[in-house]
PATI-600962 format. One record per residue (C-alpha): residue number from 1; residue in one letter; x, y, z. Coordinates in pm, 1 decimal. Layout:
pos / code / xx / yy / zz
NUM / A / X / Y / Z $
...
This chain:
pos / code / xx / yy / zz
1 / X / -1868.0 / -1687.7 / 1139.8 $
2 / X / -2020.0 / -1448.6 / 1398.1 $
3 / X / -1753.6 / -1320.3 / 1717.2 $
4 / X / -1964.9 / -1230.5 / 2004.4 $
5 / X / -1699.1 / -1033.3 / 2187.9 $
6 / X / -1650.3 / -837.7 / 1805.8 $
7 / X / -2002.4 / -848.2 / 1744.6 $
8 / X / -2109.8 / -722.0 / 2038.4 $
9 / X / -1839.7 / -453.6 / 2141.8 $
10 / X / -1643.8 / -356.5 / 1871.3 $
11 / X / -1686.1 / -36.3 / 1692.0 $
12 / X / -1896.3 / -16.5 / 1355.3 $
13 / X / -1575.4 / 90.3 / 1205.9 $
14 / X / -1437.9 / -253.9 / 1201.1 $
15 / X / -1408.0 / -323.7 / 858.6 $
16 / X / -1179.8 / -677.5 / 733.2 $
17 / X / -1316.7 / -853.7 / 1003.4 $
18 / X / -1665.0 / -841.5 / 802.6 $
19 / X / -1419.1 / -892.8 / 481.9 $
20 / X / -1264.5 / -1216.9 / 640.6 $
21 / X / -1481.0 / -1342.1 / 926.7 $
22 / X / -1317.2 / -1542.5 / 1104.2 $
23 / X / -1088.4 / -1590.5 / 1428.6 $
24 / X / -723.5 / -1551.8 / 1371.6 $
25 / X / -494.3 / -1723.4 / 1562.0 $
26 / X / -113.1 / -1806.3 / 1439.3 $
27 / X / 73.2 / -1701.3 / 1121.5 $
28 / X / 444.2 / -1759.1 / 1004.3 $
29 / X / 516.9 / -1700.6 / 650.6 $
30 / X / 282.8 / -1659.4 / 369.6 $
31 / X / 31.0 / -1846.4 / 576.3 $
32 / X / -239.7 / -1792.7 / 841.6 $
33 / X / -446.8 / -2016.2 / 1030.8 $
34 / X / -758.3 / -1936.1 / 1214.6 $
35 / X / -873.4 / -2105.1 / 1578.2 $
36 / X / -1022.2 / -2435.2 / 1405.1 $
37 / X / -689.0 / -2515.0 / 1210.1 $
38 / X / -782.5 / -2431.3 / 896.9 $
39 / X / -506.1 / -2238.6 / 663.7 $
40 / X / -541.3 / -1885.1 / 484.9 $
41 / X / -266.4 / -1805.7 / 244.7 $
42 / X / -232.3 / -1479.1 / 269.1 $
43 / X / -274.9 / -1207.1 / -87.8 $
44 / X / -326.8 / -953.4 / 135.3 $
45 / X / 9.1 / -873.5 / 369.5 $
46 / X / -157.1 / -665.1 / 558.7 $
47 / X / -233.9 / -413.8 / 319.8 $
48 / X / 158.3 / -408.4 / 208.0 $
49 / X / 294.4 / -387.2 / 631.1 $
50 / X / 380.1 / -790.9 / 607.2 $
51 / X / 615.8 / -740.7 / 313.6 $
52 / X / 826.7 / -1003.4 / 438.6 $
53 / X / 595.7 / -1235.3 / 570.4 $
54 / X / 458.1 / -1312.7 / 896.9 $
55 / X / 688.7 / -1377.1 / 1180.3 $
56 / X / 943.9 / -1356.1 / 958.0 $
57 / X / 1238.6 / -1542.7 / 1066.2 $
58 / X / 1525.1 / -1248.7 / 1102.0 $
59 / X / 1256.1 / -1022.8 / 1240.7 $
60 / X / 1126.7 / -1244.3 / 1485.8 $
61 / X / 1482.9 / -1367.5 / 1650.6 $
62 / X / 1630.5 / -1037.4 / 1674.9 $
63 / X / 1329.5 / -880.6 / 1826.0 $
64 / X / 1347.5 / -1192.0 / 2086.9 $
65 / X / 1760.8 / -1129.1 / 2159.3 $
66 / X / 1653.0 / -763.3 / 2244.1 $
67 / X / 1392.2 / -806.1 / 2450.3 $
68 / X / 1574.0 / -1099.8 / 2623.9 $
69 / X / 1829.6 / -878.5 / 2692.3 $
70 / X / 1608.1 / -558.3 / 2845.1 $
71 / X / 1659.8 / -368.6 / 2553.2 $
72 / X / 1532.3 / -38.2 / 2534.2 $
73 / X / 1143.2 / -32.8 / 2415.6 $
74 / X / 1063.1 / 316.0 / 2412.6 $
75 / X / 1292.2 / 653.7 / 2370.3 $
76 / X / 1127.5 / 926.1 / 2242.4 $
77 / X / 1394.8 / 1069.0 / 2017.7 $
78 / X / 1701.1 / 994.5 / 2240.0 $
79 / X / 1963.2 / 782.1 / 2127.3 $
80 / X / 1993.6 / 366.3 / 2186.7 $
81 / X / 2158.8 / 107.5 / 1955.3 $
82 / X / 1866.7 / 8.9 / 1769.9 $
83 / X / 1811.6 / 350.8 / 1619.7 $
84 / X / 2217.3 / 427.5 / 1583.7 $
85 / X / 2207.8 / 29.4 / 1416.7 $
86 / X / 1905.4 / 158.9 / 1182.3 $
87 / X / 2011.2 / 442.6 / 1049.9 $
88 / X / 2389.0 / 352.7 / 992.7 $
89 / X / 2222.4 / -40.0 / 827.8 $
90 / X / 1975.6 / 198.0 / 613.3 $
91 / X / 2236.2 / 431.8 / 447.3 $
92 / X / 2463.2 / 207.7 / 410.2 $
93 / X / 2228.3 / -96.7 / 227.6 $
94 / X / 1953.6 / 147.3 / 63.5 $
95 / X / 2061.7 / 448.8 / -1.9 $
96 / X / 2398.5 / 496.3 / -69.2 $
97 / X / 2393.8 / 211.6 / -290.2 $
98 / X / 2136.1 / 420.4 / -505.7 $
99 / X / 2309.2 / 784.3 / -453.2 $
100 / X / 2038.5 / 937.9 / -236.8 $
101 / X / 2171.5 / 1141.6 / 67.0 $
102 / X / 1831.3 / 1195.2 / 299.5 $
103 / X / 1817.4 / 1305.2 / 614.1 $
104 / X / 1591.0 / 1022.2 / 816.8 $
105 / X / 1294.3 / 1174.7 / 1054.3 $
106 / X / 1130.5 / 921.7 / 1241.0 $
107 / X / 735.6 / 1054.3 / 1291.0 $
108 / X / 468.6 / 915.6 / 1465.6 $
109 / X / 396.1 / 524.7 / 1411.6 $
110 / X / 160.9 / 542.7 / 1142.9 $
111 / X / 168.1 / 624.5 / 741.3 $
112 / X / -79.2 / 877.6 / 830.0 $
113 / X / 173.6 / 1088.0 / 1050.0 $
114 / X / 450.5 / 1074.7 / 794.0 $
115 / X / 237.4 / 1226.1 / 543.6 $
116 / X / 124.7 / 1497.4 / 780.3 $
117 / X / 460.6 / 1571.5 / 886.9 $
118 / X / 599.2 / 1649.3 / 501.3 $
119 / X / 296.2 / 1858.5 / 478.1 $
120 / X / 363.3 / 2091.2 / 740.0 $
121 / X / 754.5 / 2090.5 / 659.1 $
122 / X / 701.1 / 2159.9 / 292.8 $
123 / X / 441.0 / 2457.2 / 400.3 $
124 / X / 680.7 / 2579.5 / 678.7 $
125 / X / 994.1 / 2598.5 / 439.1 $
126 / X / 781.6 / 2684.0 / 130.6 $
127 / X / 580.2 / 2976.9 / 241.2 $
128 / X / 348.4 / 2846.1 / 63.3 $
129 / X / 14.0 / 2667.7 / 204.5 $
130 / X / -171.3 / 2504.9 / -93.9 $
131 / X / -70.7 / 2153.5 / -231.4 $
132 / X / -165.2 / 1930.1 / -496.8 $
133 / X / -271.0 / 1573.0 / -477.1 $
134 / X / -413.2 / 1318.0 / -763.5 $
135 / X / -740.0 / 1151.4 / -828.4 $
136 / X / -822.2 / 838.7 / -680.8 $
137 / X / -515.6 / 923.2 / -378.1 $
138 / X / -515.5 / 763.9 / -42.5 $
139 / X / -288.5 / 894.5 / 222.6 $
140 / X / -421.4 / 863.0 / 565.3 $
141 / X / -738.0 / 917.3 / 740.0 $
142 / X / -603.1 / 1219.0 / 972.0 $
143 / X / -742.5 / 1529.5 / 841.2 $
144 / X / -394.4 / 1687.1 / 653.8 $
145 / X / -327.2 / 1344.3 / 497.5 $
146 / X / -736.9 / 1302.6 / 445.6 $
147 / X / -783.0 / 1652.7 / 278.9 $
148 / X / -562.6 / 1455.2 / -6.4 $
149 / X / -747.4 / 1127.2 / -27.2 $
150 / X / -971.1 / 1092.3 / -330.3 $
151 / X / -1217.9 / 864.0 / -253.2 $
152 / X / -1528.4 / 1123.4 / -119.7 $
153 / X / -1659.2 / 786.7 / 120.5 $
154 / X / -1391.5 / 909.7 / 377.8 $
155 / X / -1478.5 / 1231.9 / 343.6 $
156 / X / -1764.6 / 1445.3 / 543.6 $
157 / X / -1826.3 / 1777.8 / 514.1 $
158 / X / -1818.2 / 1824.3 / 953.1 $
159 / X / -1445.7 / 1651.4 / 929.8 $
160 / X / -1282.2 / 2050.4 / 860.5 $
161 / X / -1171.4 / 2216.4 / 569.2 $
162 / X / -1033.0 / 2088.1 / 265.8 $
163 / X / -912.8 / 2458.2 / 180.8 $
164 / X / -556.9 / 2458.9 / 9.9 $
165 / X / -558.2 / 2154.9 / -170.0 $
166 / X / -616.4 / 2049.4 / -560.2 $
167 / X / -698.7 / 1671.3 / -680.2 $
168 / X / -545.6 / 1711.6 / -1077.0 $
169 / X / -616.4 / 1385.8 / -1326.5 $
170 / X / -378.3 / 1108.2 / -1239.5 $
171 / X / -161.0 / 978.0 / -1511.0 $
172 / X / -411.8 / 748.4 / -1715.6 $
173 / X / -726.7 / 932.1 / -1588.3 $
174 / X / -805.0 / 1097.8 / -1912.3 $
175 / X / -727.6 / 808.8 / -2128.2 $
176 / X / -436.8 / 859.3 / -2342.9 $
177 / X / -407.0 / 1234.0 / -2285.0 $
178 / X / -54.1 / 1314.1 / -2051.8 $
179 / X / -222.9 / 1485.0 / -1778.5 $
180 / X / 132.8 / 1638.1 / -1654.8 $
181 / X / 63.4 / 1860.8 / -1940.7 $
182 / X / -202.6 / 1984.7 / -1785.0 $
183 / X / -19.3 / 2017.6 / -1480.8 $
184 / X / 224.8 / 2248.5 / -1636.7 $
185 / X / -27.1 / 2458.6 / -1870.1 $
186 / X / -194.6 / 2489.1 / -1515.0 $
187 / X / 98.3 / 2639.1 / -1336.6 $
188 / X / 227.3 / 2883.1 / -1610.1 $
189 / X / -137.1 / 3005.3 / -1689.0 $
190 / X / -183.7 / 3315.5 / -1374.9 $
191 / X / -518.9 / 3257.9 / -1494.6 $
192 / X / -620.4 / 2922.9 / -1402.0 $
193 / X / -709.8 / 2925.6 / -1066.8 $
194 / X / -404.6 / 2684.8 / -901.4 $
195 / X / -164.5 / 2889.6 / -681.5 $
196 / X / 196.1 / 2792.3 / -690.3 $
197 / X / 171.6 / 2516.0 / -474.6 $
198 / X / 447.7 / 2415.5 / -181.7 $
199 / X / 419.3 / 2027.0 / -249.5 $
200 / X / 297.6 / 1781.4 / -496.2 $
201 / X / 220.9 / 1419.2 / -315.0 $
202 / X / 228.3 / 1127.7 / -545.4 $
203 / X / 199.3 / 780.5 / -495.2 $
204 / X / 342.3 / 600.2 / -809.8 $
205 / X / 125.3 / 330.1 / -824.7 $
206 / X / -194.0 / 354.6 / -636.6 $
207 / X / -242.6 / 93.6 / -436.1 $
208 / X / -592.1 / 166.4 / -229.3 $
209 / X / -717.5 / 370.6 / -555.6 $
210 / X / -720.9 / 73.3 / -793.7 $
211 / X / -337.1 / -22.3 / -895.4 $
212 / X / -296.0 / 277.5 / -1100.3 $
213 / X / 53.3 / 261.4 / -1236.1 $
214 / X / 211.8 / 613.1 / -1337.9 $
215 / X / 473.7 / 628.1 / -1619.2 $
216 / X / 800.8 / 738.0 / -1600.1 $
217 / X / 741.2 / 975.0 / -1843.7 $
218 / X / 488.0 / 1130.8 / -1660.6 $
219 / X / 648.9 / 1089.0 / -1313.2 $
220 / X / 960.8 / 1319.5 / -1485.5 $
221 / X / 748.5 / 1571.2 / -1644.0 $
222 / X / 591.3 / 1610.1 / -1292.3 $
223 / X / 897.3 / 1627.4 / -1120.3 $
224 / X / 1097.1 / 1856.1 / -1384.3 $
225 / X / 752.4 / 2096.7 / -1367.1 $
226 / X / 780.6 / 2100.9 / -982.5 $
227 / X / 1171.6 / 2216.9 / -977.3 $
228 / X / 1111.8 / 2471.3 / -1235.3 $
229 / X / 838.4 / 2603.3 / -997.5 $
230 / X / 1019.6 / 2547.6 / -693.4 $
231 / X / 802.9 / 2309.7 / -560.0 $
232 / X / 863.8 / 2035.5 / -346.4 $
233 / X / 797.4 / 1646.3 / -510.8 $
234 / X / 646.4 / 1433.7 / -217.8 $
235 / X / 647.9 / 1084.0 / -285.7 $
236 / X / 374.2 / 844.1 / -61.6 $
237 / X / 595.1 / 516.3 / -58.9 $
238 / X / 440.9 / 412.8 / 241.0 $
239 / X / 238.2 / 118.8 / 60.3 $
240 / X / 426.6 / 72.8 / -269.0 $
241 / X / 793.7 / 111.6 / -116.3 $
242 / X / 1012.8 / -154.0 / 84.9 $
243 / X / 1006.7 / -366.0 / -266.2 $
244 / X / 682.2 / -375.3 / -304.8 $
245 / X / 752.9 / -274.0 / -690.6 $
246 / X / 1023.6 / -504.6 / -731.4 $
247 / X / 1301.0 / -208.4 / -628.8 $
248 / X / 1328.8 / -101.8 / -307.4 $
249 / X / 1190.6 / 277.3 / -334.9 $
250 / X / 886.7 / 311.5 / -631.3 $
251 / X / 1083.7 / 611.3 / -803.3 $
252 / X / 1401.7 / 394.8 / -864.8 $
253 / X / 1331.4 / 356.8 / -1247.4 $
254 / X / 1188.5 / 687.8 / -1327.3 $
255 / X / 1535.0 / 878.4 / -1233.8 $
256 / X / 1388.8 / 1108.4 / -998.7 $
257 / X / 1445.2 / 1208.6 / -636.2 $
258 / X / 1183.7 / 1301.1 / -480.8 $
259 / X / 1284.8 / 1567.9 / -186.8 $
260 / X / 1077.1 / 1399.9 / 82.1 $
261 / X / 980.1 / 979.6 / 81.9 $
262 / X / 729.0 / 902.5 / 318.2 $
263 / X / 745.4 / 525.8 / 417.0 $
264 / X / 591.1 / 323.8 / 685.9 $
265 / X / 353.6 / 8.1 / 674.5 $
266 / X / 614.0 / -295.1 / 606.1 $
267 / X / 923.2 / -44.3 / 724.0 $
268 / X / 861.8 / -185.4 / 1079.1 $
269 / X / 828.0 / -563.8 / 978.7 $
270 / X / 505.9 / -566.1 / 1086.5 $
271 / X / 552.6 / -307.4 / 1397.0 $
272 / X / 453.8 / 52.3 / 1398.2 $
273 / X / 710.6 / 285.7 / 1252.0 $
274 / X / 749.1 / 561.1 / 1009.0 $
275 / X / 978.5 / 764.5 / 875.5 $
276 / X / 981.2 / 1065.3 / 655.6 $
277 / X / 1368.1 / 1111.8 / 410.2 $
278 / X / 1436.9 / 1447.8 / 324.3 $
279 / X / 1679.4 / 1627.1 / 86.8 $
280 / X / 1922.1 / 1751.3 / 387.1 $
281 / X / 1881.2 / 2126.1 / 253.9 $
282 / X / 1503.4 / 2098.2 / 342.6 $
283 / X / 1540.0 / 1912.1 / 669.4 $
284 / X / 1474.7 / 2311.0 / 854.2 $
285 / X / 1259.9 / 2199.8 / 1163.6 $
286 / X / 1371.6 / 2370.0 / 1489.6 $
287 / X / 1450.3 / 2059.3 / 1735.8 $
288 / X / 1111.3 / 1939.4 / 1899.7 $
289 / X / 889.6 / 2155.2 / 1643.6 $
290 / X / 723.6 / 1850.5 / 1545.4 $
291 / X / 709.4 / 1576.1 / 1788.9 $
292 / X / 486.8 / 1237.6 / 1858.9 $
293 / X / 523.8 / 984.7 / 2199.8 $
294 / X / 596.7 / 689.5 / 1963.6 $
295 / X / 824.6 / 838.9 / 1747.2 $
296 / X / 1098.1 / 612.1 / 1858.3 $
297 / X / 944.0 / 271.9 / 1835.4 $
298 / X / 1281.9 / 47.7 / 1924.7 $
299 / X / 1122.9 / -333.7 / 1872.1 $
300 / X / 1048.8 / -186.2 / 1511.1 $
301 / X / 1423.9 / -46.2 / 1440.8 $
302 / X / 1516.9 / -390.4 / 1606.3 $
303 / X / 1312.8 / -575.7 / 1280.0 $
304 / X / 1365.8 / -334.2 / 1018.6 $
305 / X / 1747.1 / -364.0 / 1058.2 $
306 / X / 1680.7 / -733.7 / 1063.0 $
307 / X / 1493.1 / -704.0 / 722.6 $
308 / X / 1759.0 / -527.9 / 532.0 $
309 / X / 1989.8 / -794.3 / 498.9 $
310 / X / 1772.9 / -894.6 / 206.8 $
311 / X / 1884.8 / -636.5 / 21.9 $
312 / X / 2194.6 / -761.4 / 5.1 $
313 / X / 2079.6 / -1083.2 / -99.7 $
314 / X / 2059.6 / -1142.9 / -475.7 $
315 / X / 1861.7 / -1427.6 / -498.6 $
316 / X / 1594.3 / -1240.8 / -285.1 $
317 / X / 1587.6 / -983.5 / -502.5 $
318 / X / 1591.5 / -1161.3 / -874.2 $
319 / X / 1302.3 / -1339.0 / -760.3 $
320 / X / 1105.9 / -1019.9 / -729.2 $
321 / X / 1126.8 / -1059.4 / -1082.3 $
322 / X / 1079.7 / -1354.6 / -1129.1 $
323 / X / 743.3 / -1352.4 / -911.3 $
324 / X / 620.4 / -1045.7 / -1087.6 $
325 / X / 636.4 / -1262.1 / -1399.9 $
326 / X / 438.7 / -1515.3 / -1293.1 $
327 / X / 152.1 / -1270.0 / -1141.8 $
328 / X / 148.2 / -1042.2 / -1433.3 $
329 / X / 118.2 / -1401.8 / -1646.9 $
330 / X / -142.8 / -1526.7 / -1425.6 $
331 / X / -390.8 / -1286.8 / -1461.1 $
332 / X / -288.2 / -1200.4 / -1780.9 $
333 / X / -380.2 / -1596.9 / -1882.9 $
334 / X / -764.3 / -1501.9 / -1637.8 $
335 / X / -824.2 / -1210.1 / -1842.0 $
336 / X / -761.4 / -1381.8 / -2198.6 $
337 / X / -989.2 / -1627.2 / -2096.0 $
338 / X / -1294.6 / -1371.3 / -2020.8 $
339 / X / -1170.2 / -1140.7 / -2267.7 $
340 / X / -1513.7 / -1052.3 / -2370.9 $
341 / X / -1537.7 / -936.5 / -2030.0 $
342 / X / -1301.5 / -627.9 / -2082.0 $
343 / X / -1135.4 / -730.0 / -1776.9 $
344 / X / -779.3 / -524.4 / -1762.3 $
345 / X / -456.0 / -585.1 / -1578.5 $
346 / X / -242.9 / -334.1 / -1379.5 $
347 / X / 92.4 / -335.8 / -1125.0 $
348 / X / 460.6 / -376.5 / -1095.9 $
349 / X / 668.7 / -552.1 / -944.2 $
350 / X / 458.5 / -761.0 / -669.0 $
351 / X / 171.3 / -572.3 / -636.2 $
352 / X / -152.2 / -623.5 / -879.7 $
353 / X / -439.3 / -594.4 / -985.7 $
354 / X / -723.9 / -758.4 / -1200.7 $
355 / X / -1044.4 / -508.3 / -1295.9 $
356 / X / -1370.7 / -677.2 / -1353.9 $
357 / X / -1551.4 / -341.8 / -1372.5 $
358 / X / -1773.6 / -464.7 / -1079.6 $
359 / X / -1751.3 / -405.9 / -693.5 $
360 / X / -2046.3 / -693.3 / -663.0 $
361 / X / -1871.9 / -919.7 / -865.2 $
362 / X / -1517.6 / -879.0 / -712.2 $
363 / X / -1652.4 / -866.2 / -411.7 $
364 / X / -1749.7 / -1221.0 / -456.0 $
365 / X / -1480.6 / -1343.8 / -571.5 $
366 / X / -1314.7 / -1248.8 / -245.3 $
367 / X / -1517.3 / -1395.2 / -40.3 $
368 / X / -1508.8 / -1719.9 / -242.9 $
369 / X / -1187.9 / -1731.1 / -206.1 $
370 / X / -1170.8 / -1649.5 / 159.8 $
371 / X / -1355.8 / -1948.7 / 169.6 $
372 / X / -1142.4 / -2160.3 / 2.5 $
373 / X / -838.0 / -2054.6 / 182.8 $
374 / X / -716.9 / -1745.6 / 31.4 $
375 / X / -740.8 / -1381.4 / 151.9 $
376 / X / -730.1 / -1115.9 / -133.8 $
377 / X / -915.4 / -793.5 / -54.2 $
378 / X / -1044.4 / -507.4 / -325.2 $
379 / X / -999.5 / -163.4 / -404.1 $
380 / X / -1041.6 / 99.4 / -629.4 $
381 / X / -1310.6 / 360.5 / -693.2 $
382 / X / -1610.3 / 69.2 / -722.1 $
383 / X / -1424.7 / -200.4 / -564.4 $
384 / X / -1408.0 / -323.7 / -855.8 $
385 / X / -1024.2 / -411.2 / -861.8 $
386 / X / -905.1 / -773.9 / -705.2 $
387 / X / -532.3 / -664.4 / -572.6 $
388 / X / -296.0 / -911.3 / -492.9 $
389 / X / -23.4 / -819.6 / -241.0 $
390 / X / 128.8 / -1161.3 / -127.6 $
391 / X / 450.0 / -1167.0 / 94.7 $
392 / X / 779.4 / -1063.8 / -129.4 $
393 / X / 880.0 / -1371.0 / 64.0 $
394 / X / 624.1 / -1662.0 / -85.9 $
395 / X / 782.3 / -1942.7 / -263.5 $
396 / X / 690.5 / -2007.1 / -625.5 $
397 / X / 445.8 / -2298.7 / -541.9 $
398 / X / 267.5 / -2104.1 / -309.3 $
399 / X / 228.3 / -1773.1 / -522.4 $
400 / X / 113.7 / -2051.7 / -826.5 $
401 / X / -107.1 / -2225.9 / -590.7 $
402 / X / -266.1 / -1899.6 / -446.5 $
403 / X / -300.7 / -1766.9 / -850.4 $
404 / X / -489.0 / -2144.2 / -858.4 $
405 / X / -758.4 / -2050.4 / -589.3 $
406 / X / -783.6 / -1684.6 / -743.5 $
407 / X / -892.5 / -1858.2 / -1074.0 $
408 / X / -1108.8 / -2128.4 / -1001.3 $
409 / X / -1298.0 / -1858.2 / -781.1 $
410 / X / -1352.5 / -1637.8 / -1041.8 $
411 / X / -1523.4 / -1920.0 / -1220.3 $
412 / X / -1728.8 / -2014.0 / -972.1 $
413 / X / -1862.7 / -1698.4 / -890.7 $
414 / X / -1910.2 / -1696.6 / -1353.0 $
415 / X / -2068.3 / -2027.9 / -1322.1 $
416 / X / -2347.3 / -1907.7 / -1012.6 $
417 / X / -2388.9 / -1608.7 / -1151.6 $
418 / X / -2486.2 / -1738.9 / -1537.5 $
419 / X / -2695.9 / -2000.2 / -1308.9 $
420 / X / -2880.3 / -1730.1 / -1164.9 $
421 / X / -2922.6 / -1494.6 / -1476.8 $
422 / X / -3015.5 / -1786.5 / -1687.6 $
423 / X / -3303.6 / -1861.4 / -1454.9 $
424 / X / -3421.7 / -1538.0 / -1322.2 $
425 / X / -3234.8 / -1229.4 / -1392.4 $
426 / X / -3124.5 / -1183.0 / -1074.0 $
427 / X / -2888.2 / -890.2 / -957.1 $
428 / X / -2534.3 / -1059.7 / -837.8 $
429 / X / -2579.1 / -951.6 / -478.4 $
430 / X / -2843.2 / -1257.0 / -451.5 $
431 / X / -2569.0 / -1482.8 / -525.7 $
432 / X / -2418.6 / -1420.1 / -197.7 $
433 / X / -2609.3 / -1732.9 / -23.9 $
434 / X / -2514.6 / -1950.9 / -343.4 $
435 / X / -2131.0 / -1850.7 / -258.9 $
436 / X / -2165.4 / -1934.4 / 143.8 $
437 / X / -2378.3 / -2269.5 / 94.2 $
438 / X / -2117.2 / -2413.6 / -208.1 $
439 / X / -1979.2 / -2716.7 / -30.7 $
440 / X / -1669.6 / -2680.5 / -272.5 $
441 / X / -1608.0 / -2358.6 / -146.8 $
442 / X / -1605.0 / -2475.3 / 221.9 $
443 / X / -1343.2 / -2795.2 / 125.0 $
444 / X / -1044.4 / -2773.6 / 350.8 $
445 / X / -737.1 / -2659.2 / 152.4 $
């Protein structure tokens, strides 16, 4: 579907409008519906911001009673009830529950600006400047946050320096080899070339770099090699946190504490917001020494208390559980039956991911299933990595009926594709026409 106003004057940057083309027009829920009436569910959340859903219920009315009553919108970093109501709601539903005493620093409004802002607080406090990311990383497009990003597309030599920072193997990069060992032969070797960093930034399952999952194991050995160093442990929950793993922060089940979390994407219910916690004894900024205009988005405190109250709700959270089951059995049950395929499955929690070792071939399968009513994007080195992030919300019969779609896509996509390499060897980026002229794929859902 072509957008003249899109087509015509939006950037070429625009990229998941040529991933889902189409014109969006309401959404509640796990669902979506575009200007002609037909309905998306939605495997995709925004790239993790819609944890909840969209126009999520709690969010929605208390963000109405605000604004209703003149509310303040925008602060800066003075004081008003929605921030005071945040921060008391926060410690007292997520982290005391859990032990963790961080200070809160609210940044600018994107994930992006939280990561900058531990950077230049660990290198301020520190004294030190250099810091280590991970392979296949993703933390922001600004040009602190994008010096740590693996994936060399973003990256052009004209953007600035990429001085003072080290990409080591992720955990699982090398195979079966424990690549924190390498961390730690790395920092006790004077030799090898890695300064005594100020920060590590991890992200403890990779979300944008192909559902990497790192083990607690390795997560420890990282984070008992950065203490004896004296080196700060930055954890990037901004994608993976707010549930998304089944417990509220990603680190719950390893046992460690990081000393700064960033978070942001579903934080703000589906507003801007982000925040950065700190270990108190590290919170050393001088007041105003970092700063940002939308630092104190209000309408986003207003939702994000909103959204806490389901952390106090049991039945919300067992059925984190309960959903992970059914994904993890899902595509467990779409792998078996391709097994010659190789295919592998990786996540926790609610967020997944199905390698078919092809960015062609999953990309495909996306749009097949964009056609047939469900949005589920790719990622990973290749692309080659369908990852399912559906509302922490959805019901059971949706998340089965959205797993339904995933499948029978995948076998259509099999079924044109053996057509087409049965008949004349073609590469699978000529199947593209077969997968937007398939009447079944067009059939209203």
């Amino acid at each position: 579907m072509e957008i003249p106003s899109i087509e015509r004057y939006e950037s070429n940057v625009r990229s998941y409008v040529r991933a889902f083309p189409t014109l969006f027009s309401t959404a509640e829920g796990s669902w979506v519906t575009d200007t002609t009436g037909k309905r998306f569910l939605d495997f995709f959340a925004g790239a993790g911001t819609l944890n909840y859903g969209h126009n999520n219920r709690l969010a929605r009315e208390a963000i109405l009673s605000y604004v209703e009553k003149c509310g303040i919108t925008h602060a800066l970093d003075m004081a008003t009830e929605a921030k005071v109501e945040l921060i008391d709601a926060f410690q007292r539903i997520v982290l005391q529950p859990r032990n963790l005493d961080y200070r809160m620093q609210f940044t600018g409004p994107t994930g992006a600006n939280a990561v900058e802002a531990a950077l230049k607080l660990a290198r301020k406090t520190t004294r030190r400047s250099h810091v280590v990311g991970f392979t296949n990383a993703y933390h922001g497009h600004s040009l602190g946050a994008l010096a740590l990003t693996g994936n060399r597309y973003y990256h052009d030599e004209h953007y600035g320096s990429h001085n003072n920072v080290s990409h080591l193997p992720y955990d699982g990069y090398l195979g079966n080899f424990d690549t924190s060992l390498l961390f730690e032969k790395m920092l006790n070797d004077p030799s090898s070339g890695l300064p005594i960093p100020a920060a590590v930034i991890v992200e403890l399952v990779q979300g944008e770099g192909g559902i990497n999952v790192a083990s607690n194991h390795w997560i420890q050995h990282i984070a008992h090699s950065c203490r004896k160093h004296g080196i700060w442990l930055i954890v990037d929950d901004i994608q993976v946190g707010n549930g998304r793993t089944g417990e509220y922060f990603s680190f719950e089940s390893s046992g460690v504490t990081p000393d700064i979390v960033c978070m942001s994407k579903a934080i703000g219910g589906g507003l801007p917001m982000s925040l950065l916690l700190i270990k108190p004894e590290h919170d050393q900024w001088k007041p105003a020494e970092h700063t940002g205009t939308f630092r104190g988005n209000n309408l986003a405190f207003v939702a994000s208390r909103a959204l806490l109250n389901y952390w106090n709700d049991g039945a919300f959270i067992n059925s984190l559980t309960e959903n992970s089951k059914t994904i993890q059995a899902g595509l467990n049950a779409i792998a078996a039956e391709n097994a010659e395929r190789n295919w592998t499955v990786r996540g926790r929690g609610m967020v997944w991911g199905l390698d078919v070792g092809c960015g062609e071939f999953a990309s495909l399968v996306s749009k097949t299933a964009f056609r047939r009513g469900l949005i589920i994007e790719t990622c990973g080195a290749h692309d080659q990595v369908l990852k399912l992030l559906p509302p922490l919300t959805i019901s059971p019969e949706e998340l089965a009926f959205g797993l339904r779609i995933m499948a029978e896509s995948i076998e259509e996509v099999l079924r044109l594709s053996e057509t087409r390499e049965s008949s004349r060897a073609l590469p699978l980026s000529v199947l593209s026409n077969d997968v937007a002229n398939s009447s079944s794929i067009f059939a209203t859902i």
